[in-house]
N, C-alpha and C positions, 0 to 999 in steps of 0.2 A: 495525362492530366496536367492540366498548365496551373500554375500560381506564377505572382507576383512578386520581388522583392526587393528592392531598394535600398543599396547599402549604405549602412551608416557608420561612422569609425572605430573602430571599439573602446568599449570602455578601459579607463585608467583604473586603478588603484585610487577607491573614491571614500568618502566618510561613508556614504551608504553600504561597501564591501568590508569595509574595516570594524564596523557594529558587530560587538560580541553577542548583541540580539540579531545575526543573521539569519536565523530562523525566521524569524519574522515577512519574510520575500524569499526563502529559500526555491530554490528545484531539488527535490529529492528522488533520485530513482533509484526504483527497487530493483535489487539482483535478487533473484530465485539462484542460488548458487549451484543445483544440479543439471538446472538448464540456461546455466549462461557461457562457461566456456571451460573445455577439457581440457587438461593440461598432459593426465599421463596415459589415455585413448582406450581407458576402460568403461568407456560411454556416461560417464557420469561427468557434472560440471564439479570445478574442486576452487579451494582457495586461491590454489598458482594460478590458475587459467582465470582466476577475477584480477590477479595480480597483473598478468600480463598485458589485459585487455582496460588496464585506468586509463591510461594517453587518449582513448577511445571516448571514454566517458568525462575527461577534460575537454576533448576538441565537441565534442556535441555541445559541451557549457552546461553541465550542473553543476551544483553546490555542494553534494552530499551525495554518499550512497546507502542504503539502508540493504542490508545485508539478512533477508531470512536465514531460518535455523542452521549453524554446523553444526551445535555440540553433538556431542555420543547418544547416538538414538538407535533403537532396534528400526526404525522407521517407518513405525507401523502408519503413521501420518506424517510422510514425506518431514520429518524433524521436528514436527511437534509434539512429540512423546520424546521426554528430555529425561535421559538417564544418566548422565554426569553433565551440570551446568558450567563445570570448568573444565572441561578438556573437547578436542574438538574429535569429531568423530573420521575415522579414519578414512572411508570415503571420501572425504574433502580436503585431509590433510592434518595437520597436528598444531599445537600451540605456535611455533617457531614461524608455520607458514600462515598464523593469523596476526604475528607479531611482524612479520615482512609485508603483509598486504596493508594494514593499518600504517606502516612506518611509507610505504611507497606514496600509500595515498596523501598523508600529511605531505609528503613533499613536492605532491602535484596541486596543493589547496584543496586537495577535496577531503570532507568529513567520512568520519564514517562511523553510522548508526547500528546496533545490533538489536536482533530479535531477543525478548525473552519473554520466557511463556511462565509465566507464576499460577495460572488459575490449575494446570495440572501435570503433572509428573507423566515419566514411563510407568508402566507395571513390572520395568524393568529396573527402577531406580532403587538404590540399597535399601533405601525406608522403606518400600511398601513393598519390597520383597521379604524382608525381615517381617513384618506387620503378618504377613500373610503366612510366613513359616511359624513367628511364635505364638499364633492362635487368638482366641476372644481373651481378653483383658489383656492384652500386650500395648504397653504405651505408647508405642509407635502407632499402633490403628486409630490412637486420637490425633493423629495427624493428618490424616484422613477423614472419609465420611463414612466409617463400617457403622451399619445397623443390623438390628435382626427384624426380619421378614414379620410381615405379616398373614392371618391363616391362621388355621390351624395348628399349622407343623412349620410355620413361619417361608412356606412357598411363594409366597408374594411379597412382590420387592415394598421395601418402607412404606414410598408413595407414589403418584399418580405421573412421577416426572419423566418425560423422554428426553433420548438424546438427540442432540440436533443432526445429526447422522441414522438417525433413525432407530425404531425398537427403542424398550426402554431404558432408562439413564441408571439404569442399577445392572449388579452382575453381582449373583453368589458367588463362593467360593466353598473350598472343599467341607468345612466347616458349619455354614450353614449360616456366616454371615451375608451382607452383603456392600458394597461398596460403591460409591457414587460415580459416575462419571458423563459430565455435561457432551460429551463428544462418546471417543470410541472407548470401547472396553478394555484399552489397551494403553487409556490415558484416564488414571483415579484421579480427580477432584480434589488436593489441595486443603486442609482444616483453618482457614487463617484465625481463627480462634484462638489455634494454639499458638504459644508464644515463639517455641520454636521456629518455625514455617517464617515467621516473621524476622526472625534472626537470621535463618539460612538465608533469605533473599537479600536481606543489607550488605551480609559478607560478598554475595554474589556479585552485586550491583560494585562493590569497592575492586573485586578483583579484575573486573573487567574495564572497569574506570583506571588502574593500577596501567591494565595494557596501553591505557591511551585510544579508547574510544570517546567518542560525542556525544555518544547519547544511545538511548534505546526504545525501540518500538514495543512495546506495550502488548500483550499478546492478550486476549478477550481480556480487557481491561476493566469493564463492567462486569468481571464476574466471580470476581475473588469472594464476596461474601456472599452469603444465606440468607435467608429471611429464618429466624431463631425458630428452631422447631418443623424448618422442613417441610411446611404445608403443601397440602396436594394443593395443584393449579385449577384443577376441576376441568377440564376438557382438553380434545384431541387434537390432532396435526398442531401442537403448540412450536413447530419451527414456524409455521408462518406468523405468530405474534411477534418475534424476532422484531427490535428494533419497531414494533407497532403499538405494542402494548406492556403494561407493567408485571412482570415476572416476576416471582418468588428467586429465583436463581440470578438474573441479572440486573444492573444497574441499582446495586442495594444503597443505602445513604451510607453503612461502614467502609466501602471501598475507599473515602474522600481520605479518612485518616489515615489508612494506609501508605498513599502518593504524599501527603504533609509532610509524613516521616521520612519518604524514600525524596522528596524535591529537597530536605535539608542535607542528608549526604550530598546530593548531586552540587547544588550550591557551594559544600567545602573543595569540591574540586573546581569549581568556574573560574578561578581566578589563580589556579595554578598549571594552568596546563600551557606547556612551552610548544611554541609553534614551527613550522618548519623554519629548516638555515638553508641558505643560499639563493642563489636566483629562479630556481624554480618554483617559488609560492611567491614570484614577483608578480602584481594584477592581478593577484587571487583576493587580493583583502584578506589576507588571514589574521585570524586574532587570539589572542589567548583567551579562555573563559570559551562561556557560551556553549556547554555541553547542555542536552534535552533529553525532555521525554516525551514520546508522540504516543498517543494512546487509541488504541481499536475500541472503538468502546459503543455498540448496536444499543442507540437508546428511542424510547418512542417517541422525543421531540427534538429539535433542534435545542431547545432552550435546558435540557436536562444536557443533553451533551457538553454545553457551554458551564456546566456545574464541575466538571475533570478540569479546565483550562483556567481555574482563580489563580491570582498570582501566586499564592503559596502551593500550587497544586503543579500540573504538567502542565508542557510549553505547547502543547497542539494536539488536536485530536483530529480523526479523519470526521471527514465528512461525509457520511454516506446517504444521506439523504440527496444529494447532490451527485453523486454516483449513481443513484437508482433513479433518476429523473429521467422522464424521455425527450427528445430535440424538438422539443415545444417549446415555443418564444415566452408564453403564458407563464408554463411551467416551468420555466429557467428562471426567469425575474421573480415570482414567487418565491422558490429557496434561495436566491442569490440575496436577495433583500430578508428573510428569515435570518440568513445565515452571519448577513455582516450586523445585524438589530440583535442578535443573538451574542452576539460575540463583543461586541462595545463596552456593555456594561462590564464585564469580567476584564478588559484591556488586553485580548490574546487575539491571535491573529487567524483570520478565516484561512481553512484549507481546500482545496479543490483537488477530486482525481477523478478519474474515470478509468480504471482499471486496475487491477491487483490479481493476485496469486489465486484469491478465493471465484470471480469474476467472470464470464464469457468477457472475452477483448469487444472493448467499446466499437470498434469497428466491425464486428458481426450483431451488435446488441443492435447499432441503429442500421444494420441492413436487414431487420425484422420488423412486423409491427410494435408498436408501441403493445405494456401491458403483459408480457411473456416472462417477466420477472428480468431475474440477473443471472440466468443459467439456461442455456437455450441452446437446443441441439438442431438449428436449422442452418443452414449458411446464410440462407438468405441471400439478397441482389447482391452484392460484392462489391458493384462499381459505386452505388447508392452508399453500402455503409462505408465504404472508405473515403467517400466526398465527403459526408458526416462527419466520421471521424477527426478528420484535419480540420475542417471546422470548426467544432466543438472544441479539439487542440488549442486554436487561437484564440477561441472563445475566456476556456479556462487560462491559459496563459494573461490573459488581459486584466483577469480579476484582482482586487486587493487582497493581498496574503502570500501563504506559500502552495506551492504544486509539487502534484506526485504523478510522477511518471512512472510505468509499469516496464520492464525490459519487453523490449520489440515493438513496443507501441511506436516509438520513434521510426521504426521499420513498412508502419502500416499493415501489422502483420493479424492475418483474422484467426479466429478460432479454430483450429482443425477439429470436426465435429462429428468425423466418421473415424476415431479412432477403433481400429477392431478391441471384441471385447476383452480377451486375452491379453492384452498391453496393459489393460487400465490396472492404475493404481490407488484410488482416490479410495480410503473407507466406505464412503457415505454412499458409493456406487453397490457395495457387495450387501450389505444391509436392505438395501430393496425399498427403504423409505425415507422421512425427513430432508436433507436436501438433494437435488437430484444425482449427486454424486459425479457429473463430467467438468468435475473443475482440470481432468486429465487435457483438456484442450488449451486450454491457456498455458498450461507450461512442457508445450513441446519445446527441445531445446531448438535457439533462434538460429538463423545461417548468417557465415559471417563471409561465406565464397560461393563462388558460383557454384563450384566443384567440389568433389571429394564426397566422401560416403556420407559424410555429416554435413555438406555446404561448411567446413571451416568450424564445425562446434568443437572436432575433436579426429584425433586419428584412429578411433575404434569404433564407430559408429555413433548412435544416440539411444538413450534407454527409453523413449518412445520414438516414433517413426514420423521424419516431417515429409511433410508434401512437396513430389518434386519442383510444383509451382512454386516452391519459396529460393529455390535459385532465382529469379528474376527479384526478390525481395530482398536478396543478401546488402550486408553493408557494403559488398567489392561491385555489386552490382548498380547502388542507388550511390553509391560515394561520387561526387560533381556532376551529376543529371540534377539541371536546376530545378527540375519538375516531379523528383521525386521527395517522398515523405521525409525520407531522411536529412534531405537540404532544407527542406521546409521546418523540421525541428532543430534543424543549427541557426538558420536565420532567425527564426520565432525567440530564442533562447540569445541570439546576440543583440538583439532589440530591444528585447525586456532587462538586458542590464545594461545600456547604452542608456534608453531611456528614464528619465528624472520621475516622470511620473507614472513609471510601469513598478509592481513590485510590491513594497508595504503601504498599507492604507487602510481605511474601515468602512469607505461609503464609492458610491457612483454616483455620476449625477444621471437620471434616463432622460435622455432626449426624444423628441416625438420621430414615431416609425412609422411606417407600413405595419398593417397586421400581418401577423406572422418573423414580423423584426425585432430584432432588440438593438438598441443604440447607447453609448451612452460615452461620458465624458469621464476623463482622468485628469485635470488639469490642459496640458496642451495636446493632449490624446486622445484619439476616439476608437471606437471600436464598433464595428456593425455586423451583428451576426444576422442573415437569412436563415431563420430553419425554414420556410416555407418550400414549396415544389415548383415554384415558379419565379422569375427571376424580377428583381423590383427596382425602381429608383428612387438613388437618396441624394441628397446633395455630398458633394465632393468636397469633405470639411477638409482637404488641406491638403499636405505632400502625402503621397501614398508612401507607406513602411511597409507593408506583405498583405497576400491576398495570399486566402486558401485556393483562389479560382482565378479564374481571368476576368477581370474587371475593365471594364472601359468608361473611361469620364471624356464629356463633352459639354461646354457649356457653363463648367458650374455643378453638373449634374454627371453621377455614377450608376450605372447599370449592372449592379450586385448580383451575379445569378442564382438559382437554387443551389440550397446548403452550402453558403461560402462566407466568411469570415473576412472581414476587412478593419486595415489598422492603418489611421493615419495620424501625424500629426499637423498642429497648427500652430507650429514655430513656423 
């Protein structure tokens, strides 16, 4: 695969990197920390082996890392069934090696974001183990959601609600009450009611602010409150309303005050946090202040989403509408213009991803038809979605705002989609219904060598099984092939901070295209994405900066091929 790229000097240490609102243009990539890299070759990713592997995620050029779950979990959801929110769980390593990985990264400029899951606990967690030992009327069950059944003999759960993993969102207990849980049975449901629940997470949020992190990723963020009194929803497969339609369980108007309260702690630390010494956070723009909250938050419009992001509320929410789009030119310009018209009046900055933890990798999603959702067990063309892919990369890289990159995407790495069934770990798969449960594909751990029983994840194998085809995808492998993915996200990633008018912003200008094109302007920047299957001409606005494809200008005029991304400027 050929691309394009024309180098440009790198950036200084500039007003634009020095902004305590660096979130606002941020790149933030997410580690999956059990599959990002082993340190002591007991097939698991751990803290040391994220430690080790920064220098990695500085020379690629982000800003930030966002770190899903370590604390102490039975693991019944790969870490999100959180049974001590302050201590890390030993699989990954302990406080000391969270306090080295945070202290390494500050001295490399990079930030670094943490998961926290507030909408629900372990079953493992002290509270709702006590709740559960000291019976009905035990004050601790008001921290929770115990009710008693309905029926006759109280056999049927409260109401009508499932869990998004399937089967319904209730589970007795020995007793005969029963107890909430929006996910697995093995993560209760959170009372934020009580006053409690609301105190434990402030202290939370201080102690881990205390270590010296940036901020935190917001875990089902629209789903901390109820609709009062727990109404049944009144009909079936209710995970496909997800983010379509309005729930009793998510996106409730109480959740707003809860972030009010939790963006005023966050605020007493922004202006006290000491940045790194020495020369190595030299060109990083590091700044004191500027710690965030990114919020997960499935709502059914773009414009309710933009209701989490008020300035008194959290600093960025994902965009999933934007994620679930397919590589339609149509369909791109419509949420792209929803999304920055959405976001204006609130003054918070659009986000763009195509990929995450929950996710098939966008690079097997568009070597599918369009319409198959965001969980897809086909491989599909391979060569088709990974042109895509990098496309769509430059696409989202161009956009006003900040971006999320997924670990490996950088790699071009697809889905593994024939995991045997014995391997899989994902809840939602053993439940039989609600979502289809192979989010096991997206977090095969990544290769970082050609060789070795892991491709370089680790020196004890991988706790699922990758594809030998992903030696040819390793970092040792794509490291200075200019035509691989991996050059293509260190060039895309040193452009976008070179250039003036790549980064934060609210608008585009769209310039006239070919059907099937999107064009548009950033100031002295342009951007031309083909989603079409056929190759088109546009005029040649300027110096070519990177091409997803091999592009040829003659005349004035550029011969963009199918699915390729082109960035030039008109300096």
């Amino acid at each position: 695969m050929s691309q394009q790229y024309y180098a440009t000097a790198p950036a200084s240490t500039s007003a634009k990197a020095q902004r305590s609102d660096w979130w606002r243009d941020a790149v933030i990539y997410q580690v999956y920390p059990r599959s990002f890299a082993d340190s002591n070759g007991d097939g698991m990713g751990d803290l040391e082996g994220i430690r080790t592997r920064l220098p990695y995620l500085r020379e690629l050029g982000v800003d930030a890392v966002w770190l899903s779950p370590f604390y102490a979990s039975p693991q019944a959801d790969a870490g999100y069934d959180v049974a001590d929110y302050r201590a890390v769980d030993p699989m990954f390593g302990n406080l000391l090696d969270a306090d080295a990985l945070i202290r390494d990264a500050r001295g490399l400029g990079l930030r670094i974001i943490v998961d926290l899951v507030p909408n629900h606990s372990s079953d493992q967690h002290e509270w709702f183990k006590r709740a559960v030992a000291e019976g009905p009327g035990s004050p601790l069950r008001d921290r929770y959601h115990f009710r008693p059944g309905k029926g006759a003999n109280g056999e049927l759960p409260p109401n009508d609600w499932e869990s998004i993993f399937g089967g319904p969102a209730w589970t007795r207990v020995a007793d005969g009450e029963w107890y909430l849980h929006l996910f697995a049975p093995e993560q209760p449901d959170f009372n934020w009611d009580h006053p409690a629940v609301g105190d434990e997470f402030r202290s939370i949020l201080r102690f881990w602010l205390d270590m010296g992190v940036d901020g935190f990723r917001i875990d089902v963020a629209h789903g901390l409150v109820k609709a009062e009194g727990l109404p049944d929803l009144g009909s079936h497969d209710q995970v496909k309303l997800l983010g379509n339609d309005v729930m009793p369980f998510f996106d409730q108007d109480g959740v707003h005050e809860i972030y009010r309260q939790w963006r005023l702690i966050l605020d007493e630390y922004s202006g006290n946090k000491k940045g790194p010494e020495g020369p190595s956070a030299e060109g990083r723009g590091w700044e004191t202040g500027g710690r965030i909250f990114v919020a997960e938050a499935w709502t059914p419009t773009i414009e309710r989403t933009a209701n989490y992001v008020r300035s008194d509320e959290l600093h960025q929410a994902f965009n999933f509408q934007y994620l679930s789009t397919a590589w339609d030119a149509e369909a791109l310009r419509g949420v792209i213009d929803r999304t920055l018209e959405a976001m204006r009046p609130v003054g918070a900055p659009a986000t763009w991803v195509l990929s995450n933890h929950d996710v098939t990798r966008h690079a097997t999603r568009f070597a599918n038809p369009p319409g198959l959702g965001t969980q897809i067990r086909t491989a599909g063309d391979r060569d088709l979605g990974l042109r895509r892919a990098r496309a769509a990369t430059l696409l989202m890289l161009a956009l006003p705002g900040s971006a999320y990159i997924y670990q490996g995407e950088e790699l071009g790495l697809p889905d593994v989609v024939d995991l045997p069934d014995a391997v899989r770990q994902d809840p939602a798969y053993f439940r039989g219904a609600g979502q289809d449960g192979f989010r096991d594909g997206c977090r095969v751990p990544i290769p970082w060598t050609r060789e070795g029983s892991s491709y370089g994840f680790g020196a004890g194998g991988s706790w699922l099984p990758q594809p030998s085809e992903w030696a040819d995808l390793s970092v040792e492998a794509q490291t200075g092939d200019p035509d691989s993915t991996l050059e293509l996200y260190r060039s895309a990633l040193a452009v976008r901070r070179a250039q003036p008018d790549l980064g934060a912003g609210d608008a585009v200008e769209w310039l006239r295209a070919p059907e099937g094109v999107l064009a548009f302007r950033r100031g002295e920047f342009v951007c031309v994405a083909n989603t079409g299957g056929e190759a088109v001409t546009t005029p040649a606005y300027g110096r070519l900066l990177l091409a997803s494809g091999e592009v040829a200008e003659a005349d004035g005029d550029a011969k963009v091929p199918a699915d390729t991304t082109v960035w030039w400027t008109t300096a």
